[in-house]
N, C-alpha and C positions, 0 to 999 in steps of 0.2 A: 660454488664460492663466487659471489659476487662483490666485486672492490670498486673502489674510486681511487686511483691512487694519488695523491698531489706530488706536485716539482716543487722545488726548493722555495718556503714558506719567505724565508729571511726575515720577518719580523713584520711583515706586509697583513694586520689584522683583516684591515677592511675589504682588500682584497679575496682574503679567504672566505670570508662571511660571503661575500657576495657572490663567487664560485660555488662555494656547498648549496647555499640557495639554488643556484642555477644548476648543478646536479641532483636538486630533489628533496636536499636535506632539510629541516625545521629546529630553530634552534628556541624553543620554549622554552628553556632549563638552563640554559647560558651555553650551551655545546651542541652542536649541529647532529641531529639523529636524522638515518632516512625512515619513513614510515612503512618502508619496501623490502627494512631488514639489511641494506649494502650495509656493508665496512668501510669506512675510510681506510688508506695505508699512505706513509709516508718516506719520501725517498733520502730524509734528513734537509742539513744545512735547516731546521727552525728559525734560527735565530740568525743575530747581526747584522747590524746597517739599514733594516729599516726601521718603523717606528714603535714596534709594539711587540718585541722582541719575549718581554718578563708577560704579557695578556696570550702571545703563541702559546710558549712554552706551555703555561698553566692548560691552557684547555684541550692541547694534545695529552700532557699527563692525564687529564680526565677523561680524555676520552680511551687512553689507554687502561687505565684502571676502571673506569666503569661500561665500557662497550665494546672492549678488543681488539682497537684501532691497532695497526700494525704499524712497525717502524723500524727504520735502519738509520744508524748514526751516517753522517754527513763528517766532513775533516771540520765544518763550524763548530759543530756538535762532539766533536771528538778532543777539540781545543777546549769549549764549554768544561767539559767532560773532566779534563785536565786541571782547569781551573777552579772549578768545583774540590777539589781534593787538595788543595794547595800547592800544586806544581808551579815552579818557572817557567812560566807563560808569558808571552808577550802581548799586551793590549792592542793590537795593529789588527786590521785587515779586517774590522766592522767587529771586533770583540768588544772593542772599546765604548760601543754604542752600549751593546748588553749592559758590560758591565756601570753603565753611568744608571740603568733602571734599577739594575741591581742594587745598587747604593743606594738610590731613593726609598728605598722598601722599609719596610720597620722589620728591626731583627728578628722576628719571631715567625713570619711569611716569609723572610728570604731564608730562615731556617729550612721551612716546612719544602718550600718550594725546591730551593735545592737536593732535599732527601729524596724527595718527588723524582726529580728529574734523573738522580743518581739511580734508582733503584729502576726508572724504564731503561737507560740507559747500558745497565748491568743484566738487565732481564731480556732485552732482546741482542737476536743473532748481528752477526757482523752483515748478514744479506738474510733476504728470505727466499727458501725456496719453497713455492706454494704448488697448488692443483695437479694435485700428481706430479708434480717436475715438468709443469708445461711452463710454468712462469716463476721469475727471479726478479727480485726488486733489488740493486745494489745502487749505493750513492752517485757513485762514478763507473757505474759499469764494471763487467766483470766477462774476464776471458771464458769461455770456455771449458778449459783445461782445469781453470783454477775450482768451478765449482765441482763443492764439495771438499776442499780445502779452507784452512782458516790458517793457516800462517802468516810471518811477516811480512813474506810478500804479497800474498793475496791480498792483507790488510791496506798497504800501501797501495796498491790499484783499485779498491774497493773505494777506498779515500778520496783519494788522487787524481785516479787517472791513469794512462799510461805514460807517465812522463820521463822525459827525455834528460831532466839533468840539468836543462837550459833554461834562460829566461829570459823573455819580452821585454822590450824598455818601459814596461810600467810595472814591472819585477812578478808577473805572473806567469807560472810553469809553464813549457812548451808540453802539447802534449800531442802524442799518435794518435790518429784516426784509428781505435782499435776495431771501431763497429764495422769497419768496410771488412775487417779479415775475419769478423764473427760469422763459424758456419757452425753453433750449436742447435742442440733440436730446443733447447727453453727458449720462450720469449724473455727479453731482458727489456727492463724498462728501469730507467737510471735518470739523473740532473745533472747535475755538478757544473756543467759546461753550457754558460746562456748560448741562446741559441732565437733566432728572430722568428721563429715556426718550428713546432714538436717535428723535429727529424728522424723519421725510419728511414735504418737502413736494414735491408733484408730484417731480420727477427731480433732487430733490436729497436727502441724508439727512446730518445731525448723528448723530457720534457717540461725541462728549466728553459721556459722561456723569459727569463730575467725581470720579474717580475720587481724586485726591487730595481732596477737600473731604467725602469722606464717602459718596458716590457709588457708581456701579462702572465697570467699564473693559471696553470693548467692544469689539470686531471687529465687522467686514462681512464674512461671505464673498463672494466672488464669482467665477464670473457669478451665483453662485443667488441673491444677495442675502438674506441672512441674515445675523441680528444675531444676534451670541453675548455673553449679558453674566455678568460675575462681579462680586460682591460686595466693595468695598472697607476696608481694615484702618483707613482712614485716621479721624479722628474728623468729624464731621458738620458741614458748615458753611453750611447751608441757604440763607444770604441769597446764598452766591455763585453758585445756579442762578438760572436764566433763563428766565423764564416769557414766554409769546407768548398773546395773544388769540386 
């Protein structure tokens, strides 16, 4: 099995185009194929707050439906998810962005699209565990313990994170350094949490490097474990990275 896996898209098209380029891939058909046979996989968070949120969306569904791309829902993607169904959802926190392309759409492609996205959405697992159980792709990481679980909890730290309860004054969750007490035998490869450089710790690696905030947007290859990163269009927003002792 060989994968590409991408860090948190955010709506960052140009970005990604020029990334899969730069892992090999050829997009003659409007979706990035490698000629080598890799897979893309994705760690969620598609969409909100950058520019091209409703253009993601669409060519991960297509790449999930016609090529096998893999994917695990993000808490963006799980609010998307939400809102998609008609839940009380609140437009905040880069949803709002989505939702402004979404409205621009003619009724009939925001139909199609949304069924689209509902239907990958419902069809893939809460994480993946791949290669024999040597690798796990979760949003926000994942304990240990928890895999092979799929309850509320697990859900909430798949999500999430390991958060604490608390919040930062710019009203974002505190969360545990869970990957410093990860001593599972899968490699975990997660986003959720920017970060200024794809951080491994022992058998785990971050690879949301905040590509929408200013950042860049990264792949994992694998098995070789290689980070590929490209440079973001997006403008710089420093405080939203995540620094570790």
């Amino acid at each position: 099995m060989k994968l590409d896996i991408i860090g948190d898209v955010h709506g960052c098209f140009d970005e990604f185009r020029t990334l899969t380029r730069t892992l090999g891939y050829r997009w003659d058909d409007g979706i990035p194929v490698h000629p080598g046979g890799r897979t893309l996989a994705f760690v969620g968070d598609l969409t909100d707050r950058g520019p091209d949120s409703v253009r993601i969306m669409d060519i991960v569904c297509r790449l999930f439906e016609e090529q096998g791309a893999l994917y695990v829902p993000g808490n963006h993607c799980n609010k998307l998810y939400r809102y998609f169904l008609g839940n009380n959802v609140q437009e905040t926190h880069g949803l709002e962005t989505t939702v402004a392309e979404l409205d621009s759409m003619p009724a009939d492609e925001y139909r199609l699209l949304r069924k689209r996205f509902l239907s990958m959405y419902e069809e893939s697992p809460l994480y993946q565990v791949l290669d024999n159980d040597k690798l796990v792709i979760a949003h926000a990481g994942i304990r240990a313990d928890y895999i092979g679980r799929f309850d509320s909890r697990v859900k909430t730290f798949v999500l999430y994170g390991d958060i604490t309860g608390e919040k930062y004054a710019d009203g974002s969750p505190v969360r545990r350094d869970w990957a410093k007490k990860y001593t599972g035998a899968a490699y975990i490869v997660y986003g959720h949490t920017p970060v200024k450089e794809p951080r491994e710790v022992g058998r785990t690696i971050n690879i949301d490097t905040g590509c929408v905030f200013g950042g860049r947007l990264t792949g994992l290859r694998w098995p070789e474990r290689e980070t590929v990163s490209v440079e973001s269009k997006q403008p710089l927003v420093g405080e939203k990275f995540r620094t570790f002792e």
